[in-house]
KOLLUMNU-450555 format. One record per atom (N, C-alpha, C): residue in one letter; x, y, z. Coordinates in steps of 0.001 Angstrom, whole numbers, plus 500000, padded with zeros to 6 digits. Atoms other than C-alpha are relative to their C-alpha. Layout:
AXYZ/...
***
This chain:
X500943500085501100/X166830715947387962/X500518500803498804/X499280499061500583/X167330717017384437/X498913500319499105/X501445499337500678/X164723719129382832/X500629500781498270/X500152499561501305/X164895719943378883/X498617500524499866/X501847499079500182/X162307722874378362/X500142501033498714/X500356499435501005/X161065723646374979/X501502500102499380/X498585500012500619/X164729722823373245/X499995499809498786/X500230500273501545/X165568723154369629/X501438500254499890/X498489499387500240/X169086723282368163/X499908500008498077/X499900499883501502/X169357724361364465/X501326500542499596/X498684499426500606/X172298724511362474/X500408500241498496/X499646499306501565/X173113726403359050/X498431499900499464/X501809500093500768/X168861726399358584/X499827498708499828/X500806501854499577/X168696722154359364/X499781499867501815/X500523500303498044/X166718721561362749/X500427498700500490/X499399501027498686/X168781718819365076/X498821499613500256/X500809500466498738/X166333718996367450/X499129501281500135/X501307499167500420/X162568720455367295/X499132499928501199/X500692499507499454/X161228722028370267/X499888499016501353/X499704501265499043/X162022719002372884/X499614500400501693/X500544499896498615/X160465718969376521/X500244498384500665/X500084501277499317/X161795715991378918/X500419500155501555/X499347499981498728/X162388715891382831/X500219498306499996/X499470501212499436/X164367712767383659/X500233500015501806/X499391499586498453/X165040712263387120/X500717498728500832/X498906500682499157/X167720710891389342/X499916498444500370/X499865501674499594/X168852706926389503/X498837499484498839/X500438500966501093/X166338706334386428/X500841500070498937/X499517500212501295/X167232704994383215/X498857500534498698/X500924499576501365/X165837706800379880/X500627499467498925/X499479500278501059/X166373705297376548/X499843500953498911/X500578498917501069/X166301707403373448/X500518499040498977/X500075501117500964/X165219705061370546/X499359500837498406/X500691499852500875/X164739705683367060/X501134499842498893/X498982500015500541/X166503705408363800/X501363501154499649/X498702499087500212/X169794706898362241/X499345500953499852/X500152498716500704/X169910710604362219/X498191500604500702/X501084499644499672/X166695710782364268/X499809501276501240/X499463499343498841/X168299712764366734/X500253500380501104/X499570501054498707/X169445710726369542/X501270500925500363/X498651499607499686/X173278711970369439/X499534501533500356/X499692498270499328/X172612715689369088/X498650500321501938/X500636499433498923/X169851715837372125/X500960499678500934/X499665500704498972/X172367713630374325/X501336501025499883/X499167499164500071/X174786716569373064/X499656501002501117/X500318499203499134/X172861719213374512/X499680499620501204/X500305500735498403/X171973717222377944/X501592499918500421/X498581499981499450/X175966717237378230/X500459501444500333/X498682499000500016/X177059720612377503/X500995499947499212/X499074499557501330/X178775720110374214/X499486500999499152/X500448498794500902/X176395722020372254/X498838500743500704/X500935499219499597/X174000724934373306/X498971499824498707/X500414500538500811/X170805724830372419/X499341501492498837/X499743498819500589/X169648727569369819/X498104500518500279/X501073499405499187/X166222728033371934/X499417498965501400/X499950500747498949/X165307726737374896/X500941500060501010/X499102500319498835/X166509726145378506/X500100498587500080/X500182501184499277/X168196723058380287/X500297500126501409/X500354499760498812/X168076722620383615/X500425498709500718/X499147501333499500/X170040720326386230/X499488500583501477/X500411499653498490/X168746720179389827/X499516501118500255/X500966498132500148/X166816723582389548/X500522500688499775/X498666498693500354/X169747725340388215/X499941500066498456/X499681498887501463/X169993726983384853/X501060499432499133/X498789500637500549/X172742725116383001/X500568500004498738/X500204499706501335/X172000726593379261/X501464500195499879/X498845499250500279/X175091727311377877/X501428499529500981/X498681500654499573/X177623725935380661/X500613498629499395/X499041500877500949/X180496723846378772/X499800498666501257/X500096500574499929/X180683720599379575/X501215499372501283/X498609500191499330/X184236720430381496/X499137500693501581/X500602499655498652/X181940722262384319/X498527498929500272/X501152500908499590/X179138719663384879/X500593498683500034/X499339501157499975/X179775716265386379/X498714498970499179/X500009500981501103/X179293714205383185/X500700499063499655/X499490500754500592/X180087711191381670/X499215499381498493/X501253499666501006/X179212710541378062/X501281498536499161/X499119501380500748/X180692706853375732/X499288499945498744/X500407500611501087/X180198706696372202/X500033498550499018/X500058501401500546/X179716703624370007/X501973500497499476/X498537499289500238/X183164705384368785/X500892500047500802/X498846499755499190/X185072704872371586/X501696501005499699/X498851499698499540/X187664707007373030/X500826500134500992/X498868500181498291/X190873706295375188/X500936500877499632/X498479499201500057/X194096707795375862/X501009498889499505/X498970501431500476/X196566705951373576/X500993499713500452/X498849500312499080/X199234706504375586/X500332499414501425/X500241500827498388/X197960705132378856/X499973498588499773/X500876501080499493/X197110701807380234/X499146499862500257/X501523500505499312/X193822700276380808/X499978500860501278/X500468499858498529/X194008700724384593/X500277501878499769/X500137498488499698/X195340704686384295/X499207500467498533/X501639499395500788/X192452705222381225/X498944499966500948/X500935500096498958/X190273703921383861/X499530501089501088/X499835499196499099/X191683705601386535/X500219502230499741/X499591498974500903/X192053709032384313/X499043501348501245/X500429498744499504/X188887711153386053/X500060499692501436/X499563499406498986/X189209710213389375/X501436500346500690/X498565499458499648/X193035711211389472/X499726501307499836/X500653498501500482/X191282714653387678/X499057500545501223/X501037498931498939/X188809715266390902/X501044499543501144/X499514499930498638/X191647714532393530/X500033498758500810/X500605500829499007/X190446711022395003/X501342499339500072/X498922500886499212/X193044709190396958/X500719498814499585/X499322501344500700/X195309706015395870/X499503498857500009/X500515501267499564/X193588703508397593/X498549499691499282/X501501500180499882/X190145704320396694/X499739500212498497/X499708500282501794/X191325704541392737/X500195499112499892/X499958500683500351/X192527701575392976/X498694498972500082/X501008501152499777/X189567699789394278/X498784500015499009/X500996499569501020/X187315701666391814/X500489499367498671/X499395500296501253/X189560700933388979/X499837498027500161/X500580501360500169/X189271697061389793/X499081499629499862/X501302500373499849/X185603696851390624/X499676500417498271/X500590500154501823/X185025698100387091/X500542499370499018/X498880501059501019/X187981696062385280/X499011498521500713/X500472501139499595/X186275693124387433/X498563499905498925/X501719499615500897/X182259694170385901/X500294499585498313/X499555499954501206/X183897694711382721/X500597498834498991/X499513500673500488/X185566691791382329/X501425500409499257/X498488499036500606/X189523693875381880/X500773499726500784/X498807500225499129/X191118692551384693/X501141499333499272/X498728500401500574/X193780690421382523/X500729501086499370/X499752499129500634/X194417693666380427/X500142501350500304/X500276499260499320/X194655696257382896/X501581500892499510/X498789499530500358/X198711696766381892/X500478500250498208/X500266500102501697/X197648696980378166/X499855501433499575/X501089498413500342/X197299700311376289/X499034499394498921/X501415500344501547/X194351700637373492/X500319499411499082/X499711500701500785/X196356699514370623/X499845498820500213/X499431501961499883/X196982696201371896/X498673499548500738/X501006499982499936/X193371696180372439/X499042499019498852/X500741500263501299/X190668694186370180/X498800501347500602/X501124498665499801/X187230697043369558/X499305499927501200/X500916500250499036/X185404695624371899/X500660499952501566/X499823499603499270/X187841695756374569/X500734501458500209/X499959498538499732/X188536699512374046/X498711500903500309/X500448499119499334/X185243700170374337/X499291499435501526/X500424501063498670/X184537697611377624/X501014501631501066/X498965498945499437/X187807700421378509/X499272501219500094/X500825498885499208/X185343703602378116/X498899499209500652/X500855499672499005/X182829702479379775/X500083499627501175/X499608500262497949/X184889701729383199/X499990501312500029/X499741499065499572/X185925704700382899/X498546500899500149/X500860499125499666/X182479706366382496/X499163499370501647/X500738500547498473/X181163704007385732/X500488500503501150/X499205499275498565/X184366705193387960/X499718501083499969/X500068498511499717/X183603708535387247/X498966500586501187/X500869499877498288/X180536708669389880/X498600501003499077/X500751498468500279/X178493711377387384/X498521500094500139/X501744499675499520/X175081712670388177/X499591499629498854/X500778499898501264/X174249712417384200/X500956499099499542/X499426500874500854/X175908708979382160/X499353499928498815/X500003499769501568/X175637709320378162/X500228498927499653/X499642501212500729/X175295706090376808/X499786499889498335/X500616499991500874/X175401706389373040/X500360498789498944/X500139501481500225/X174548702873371616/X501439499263500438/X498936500521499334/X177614701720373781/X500360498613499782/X499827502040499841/X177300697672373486/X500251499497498587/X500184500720501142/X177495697701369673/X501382499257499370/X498799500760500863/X180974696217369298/X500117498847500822/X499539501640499633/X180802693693371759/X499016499077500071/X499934500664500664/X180545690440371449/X498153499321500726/X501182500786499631/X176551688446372359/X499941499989501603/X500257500476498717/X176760687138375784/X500695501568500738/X499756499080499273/X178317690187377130/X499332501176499811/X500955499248499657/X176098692340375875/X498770499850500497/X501457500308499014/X173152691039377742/X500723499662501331/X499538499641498677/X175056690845380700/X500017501441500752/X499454498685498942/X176019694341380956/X498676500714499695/X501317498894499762/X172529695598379708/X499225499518501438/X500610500968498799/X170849693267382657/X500773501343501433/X498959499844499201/X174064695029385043/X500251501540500367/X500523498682499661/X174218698559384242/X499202500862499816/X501250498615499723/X171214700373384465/X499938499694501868/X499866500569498912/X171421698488388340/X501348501011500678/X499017499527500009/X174592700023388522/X499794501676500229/X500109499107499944/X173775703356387938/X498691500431501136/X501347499333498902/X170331703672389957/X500297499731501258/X499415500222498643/X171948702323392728/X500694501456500078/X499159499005499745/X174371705468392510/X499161501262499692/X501010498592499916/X171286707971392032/X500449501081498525/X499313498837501572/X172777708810388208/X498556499777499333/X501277500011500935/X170102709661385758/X501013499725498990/X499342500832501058/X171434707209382994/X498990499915498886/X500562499905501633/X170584707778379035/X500395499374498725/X499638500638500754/X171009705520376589/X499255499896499097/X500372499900501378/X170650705538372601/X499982499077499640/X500001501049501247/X169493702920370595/X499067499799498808/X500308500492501118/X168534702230367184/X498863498742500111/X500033500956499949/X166980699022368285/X498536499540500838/X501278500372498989/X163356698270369742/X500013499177501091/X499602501305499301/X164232694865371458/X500724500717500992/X499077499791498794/X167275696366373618/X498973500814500488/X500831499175498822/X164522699370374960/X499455498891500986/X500952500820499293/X162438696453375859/X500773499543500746/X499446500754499534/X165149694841377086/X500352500944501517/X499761499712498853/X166420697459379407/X499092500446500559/X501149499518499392/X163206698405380589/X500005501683500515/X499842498249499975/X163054702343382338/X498641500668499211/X500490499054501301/X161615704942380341/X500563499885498462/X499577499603501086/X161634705429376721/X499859501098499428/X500307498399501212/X161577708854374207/X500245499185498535/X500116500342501622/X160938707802370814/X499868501166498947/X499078499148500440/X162712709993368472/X499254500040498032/X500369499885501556/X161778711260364588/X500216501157500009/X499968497845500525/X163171714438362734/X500375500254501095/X499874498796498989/X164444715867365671/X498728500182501409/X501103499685499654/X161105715260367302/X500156498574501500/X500672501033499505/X160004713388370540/X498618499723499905/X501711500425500483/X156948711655369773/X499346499633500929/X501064500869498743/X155904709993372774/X501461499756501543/X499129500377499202/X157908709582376233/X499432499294501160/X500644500519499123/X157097707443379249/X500243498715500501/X499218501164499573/X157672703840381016/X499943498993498711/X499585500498501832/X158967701685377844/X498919498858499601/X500731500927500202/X156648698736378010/X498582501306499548/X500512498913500487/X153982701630377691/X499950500799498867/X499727499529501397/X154999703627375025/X499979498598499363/X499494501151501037/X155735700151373176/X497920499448499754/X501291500456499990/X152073699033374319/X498560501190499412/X501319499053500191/X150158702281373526/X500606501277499975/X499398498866500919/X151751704353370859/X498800501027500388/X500830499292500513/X150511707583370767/X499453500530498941/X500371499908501734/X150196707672367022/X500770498777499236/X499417501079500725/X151406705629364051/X501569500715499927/X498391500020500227/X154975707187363706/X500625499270501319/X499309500739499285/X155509706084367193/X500382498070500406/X500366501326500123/X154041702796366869/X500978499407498893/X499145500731501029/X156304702335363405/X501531500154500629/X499000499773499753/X159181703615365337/X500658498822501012/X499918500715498822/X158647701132368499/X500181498612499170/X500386501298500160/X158512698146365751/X501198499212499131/X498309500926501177/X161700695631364382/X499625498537500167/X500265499429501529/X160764693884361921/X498579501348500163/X500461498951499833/X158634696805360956/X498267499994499973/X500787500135499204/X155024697318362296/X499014499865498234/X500761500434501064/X152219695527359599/X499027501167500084/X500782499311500158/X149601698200358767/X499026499216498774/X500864500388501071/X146710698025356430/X498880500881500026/X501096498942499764/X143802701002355706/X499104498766499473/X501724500866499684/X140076699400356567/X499355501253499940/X501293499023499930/X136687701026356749/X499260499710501037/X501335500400498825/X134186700949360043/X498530500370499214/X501557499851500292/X130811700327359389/X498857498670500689/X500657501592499331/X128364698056360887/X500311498838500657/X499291500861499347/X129981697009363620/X501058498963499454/X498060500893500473/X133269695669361501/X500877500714499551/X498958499645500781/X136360696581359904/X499901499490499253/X499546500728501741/X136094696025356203/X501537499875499473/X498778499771499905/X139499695260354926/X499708499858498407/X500265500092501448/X139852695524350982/X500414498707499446/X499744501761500296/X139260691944349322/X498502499255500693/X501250500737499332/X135798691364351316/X500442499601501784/X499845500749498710/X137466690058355062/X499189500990500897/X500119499450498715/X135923691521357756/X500253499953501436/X499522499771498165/X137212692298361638/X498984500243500622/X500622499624499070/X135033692385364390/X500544501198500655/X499630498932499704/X135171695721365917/X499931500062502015/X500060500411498006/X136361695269369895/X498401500882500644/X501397499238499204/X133178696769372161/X501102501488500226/X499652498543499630/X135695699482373211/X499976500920499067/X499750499424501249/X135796700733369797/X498762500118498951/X501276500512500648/X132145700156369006/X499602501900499866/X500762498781500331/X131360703848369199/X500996501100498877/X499325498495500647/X133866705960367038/X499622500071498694/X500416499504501139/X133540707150363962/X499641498707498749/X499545501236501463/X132614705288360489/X500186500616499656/X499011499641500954/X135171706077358724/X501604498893499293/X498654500697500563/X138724704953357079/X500720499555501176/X498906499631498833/X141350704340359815/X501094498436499373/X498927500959500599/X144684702399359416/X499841499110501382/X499979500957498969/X145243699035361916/X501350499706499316/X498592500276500061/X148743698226362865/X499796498739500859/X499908501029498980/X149863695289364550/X501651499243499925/X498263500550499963/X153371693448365626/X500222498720499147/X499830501276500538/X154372690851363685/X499837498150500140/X500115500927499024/X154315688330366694/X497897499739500162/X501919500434499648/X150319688514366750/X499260500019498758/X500633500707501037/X150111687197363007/X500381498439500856/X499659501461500012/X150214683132363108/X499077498996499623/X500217501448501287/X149849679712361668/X498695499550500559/X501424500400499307/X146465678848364111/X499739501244500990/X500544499276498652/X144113680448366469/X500475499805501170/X499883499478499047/X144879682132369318/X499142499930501033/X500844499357499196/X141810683095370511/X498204499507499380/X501368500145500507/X137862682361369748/X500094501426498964/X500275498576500420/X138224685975368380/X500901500156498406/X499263499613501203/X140973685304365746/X499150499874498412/X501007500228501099/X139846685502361909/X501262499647499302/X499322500686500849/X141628683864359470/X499905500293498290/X499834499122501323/X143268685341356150/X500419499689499041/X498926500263500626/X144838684246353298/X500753501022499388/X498873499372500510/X147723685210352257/X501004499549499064/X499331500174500709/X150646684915349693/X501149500463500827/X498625500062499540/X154085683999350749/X500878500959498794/X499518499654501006/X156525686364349382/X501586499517499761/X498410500178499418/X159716685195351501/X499685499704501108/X499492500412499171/X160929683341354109/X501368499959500856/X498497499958499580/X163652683749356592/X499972499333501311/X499735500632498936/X164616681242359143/X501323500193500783/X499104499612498904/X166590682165362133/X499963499378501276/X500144500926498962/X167067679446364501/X498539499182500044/X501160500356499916/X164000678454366322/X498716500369498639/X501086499062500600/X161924680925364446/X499675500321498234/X499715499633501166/X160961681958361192/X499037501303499595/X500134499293500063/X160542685137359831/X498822499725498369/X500749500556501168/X157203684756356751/X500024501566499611/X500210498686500821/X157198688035354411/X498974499660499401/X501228500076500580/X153347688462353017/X499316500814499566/X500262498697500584/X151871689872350827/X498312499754500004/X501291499816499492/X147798690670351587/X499294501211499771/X500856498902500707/X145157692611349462/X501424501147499291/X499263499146500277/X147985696027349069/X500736499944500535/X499270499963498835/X149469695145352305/X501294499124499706/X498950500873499526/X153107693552352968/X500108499905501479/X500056499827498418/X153232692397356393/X500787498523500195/X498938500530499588/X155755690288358083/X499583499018501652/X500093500774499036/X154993687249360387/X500951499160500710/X498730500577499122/X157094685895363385/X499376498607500034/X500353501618499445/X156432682061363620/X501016498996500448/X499223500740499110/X157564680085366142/X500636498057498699/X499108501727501296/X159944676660364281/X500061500699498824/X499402499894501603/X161081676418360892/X499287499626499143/X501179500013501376/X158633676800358030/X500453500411498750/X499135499722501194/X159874676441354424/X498571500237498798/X500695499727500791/X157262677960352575/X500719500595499205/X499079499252501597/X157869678959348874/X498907501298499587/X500404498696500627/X157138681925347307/X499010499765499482/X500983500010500718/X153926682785345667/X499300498614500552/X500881501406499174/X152433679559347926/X499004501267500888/X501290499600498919/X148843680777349788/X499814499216500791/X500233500893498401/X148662679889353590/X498723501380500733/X501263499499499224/X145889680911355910/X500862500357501360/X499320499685498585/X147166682943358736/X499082500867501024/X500543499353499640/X145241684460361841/X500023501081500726/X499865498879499644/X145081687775363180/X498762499896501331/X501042499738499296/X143009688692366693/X499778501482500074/X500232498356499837/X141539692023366730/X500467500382501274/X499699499198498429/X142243692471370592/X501276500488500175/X498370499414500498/X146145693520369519/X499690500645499180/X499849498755500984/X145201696062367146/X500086501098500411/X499841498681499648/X146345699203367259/X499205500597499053/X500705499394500300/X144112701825366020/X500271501299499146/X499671498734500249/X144681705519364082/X498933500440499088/X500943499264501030/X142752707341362595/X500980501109498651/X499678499288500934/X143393709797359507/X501316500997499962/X498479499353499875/X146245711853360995/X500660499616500413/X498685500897499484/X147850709216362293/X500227499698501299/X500137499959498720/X146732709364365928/X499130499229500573/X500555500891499233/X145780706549368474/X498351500245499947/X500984500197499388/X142313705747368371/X499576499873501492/X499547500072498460/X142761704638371795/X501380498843500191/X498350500513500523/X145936703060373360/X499142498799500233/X499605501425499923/X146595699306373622/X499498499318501703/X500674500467498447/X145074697328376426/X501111498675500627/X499320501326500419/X146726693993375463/X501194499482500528/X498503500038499810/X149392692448376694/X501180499368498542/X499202500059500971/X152798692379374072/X500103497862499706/
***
């Protein structure tokens, strides 16, 4: 298990990382999601043993581990940055740490295939890095971080150079991979969709801050406030400030929302309503939906789908609709919303209550 208690790392008077509390534990997968600079890399620093933290303990199997370098803990850690040994071959980059802990000829080699096999490197095994394209130098770290065996794997946004189909293979492949081998596996992404995708736990990341941690469909379903809710959302999560009163949500412009029964008792007052983009659309849903107009501001079609940019009372908000819809700009369409997907906050920005709903 790996316990982060009360961790902060500050450097030259800028805070990294603000006061951080997480136990992970053995053979799960944690994601750490949020945007650039949110401070994904430096926590997955201190969980290695590159950097100490400048308060706080960490903690590895009930042991004390503050401050021990990184060359003493069995780690493995792959940046989107890949790095190999330029002077090796594939198979001895591969084979690099277990020649470093001693393991036998036979049982390198079989390791070193099974991950050139996974990897898709077996033709290129007598190749060094140069003679590499990006994507198979970094397919090259991350055999090497799989042969390594380590209690703790550092994934930091690892899949971003290669190519579609292989990255949904290997997200599908290794988190399987690792829980089978009892590693507590951590992986960074930028990217809402891949959390969802690899399922696990998530930590959702701001400033240095975790905002919310817990099983990812969860957090995704029942933010604990609006930063986490804007953090969990790509395209980015529609908001709009309303008023409760008389059993509705006033919205500015005259519309009114029915106010769910669970929500029938809290305050009248202001509160903001968020919602995913996927639970605007072109007809009802539900007996419950209400129907809005709106002004097209933009359109973006992407295959099946099309992406509607809208603009509503103060609001811009961004609808997913299924096929290809060529609406023009400044054109008014009627689109409906169901209250039973709303997310809730009140004034400081904190869950009314969570999400019941399914995504």
């Amino acid at each position: 298990m790996l316990e982060l208690k009360n961790v902060s790392r500050t450097v030259g008077g800028v805070a990294y990382i603000r006061d951080v509390t997480l136990r992970l534990e053995r053979g799960s997968l944690n994601v750490l999601l949020g945007p650039t600079l949110a401070g994904k890399t430096s926590l997955m620093r201190l969980m290695a043993g590159l950097d100490v933290p400048s308060s706080g303990t960490v903690w590895f199997d009930g042991s004390d581990v503050t401050g021990v370098p990184v060359q003493r803990r069995n780690v493995a850690m792959v940046y989107q940055q890949f790095i190999n040994y330029p002077s090796l071959t594939v198979y001895e980059n591969i084979a690099s740490p277990l020649r470093v802990a001693g393991v036998d000829r036979d049982r390198i080699d079989a390791e070193v295939k099974r991950a050139a096999t996974l990897l898709k490197l077996t033709p290129y095994l007598q190749r060094t890095p140069l003679n590499l394209s990006g994507g198979q130098q970094q397919r090259t770290a991350l055999a090497r971080a799989i042969v390594k065996n380590a209690g703790l794997v550092l994934l930091d946004e690892p899949l971003a150079n290669l190519d579609y189909k292989l990255r949904e293979e290997l997200r599908a492949e290794l988190p399987r991979l690792f829980a089978e081998a009892g590693t507590i596996f951590v992986y960074a992404t930028t990217e809402p969709h891949e959390a969802l995708l690899l399922g696990g736990n998530t930590a959702t990341l701001s400033e240095g801050r975790v905002t919310q941690f817990g099983p990812t469909i969860e957090v995704f379903r029942k933010p604990a406030d609006l930063l986490t809710a804007r953090t969990f959302a790509d395209p980015p999560l529609n908001t709009i400030f309303l008023h409760k009163g008389a059993g509705h949500f006033r919205i500015d412009g005259g519309v009114d929302l029915p106010v769910p029964a669970e929500l029938s008792a809290i305050a009248d007052q202001g509160y903001t309503i968020g919602f995913q983009p996927h639970h605007l659309s072109l007809a009802p849903r539900s007996p419950e939906a209400v129907g809005l107009k709106a002004k097209v501001t933009a359109s973006e079609i992407t295959g099946s789908e099309t992406f509607v940019h809208l603009s509503f009372a103060d609001a811009r908000w961004t609808m997913l609709a299924h096929g290809i819809h060529g609406f023009e700009p400044d054109e008014t369409i009627e689109v409906f919303l169901d209250p039973r997907h709303l997310m809730v906050f009140d004034q400081a920005g904190l869950s009314v209550r969570p999400r019941a709903r399914a995504a």
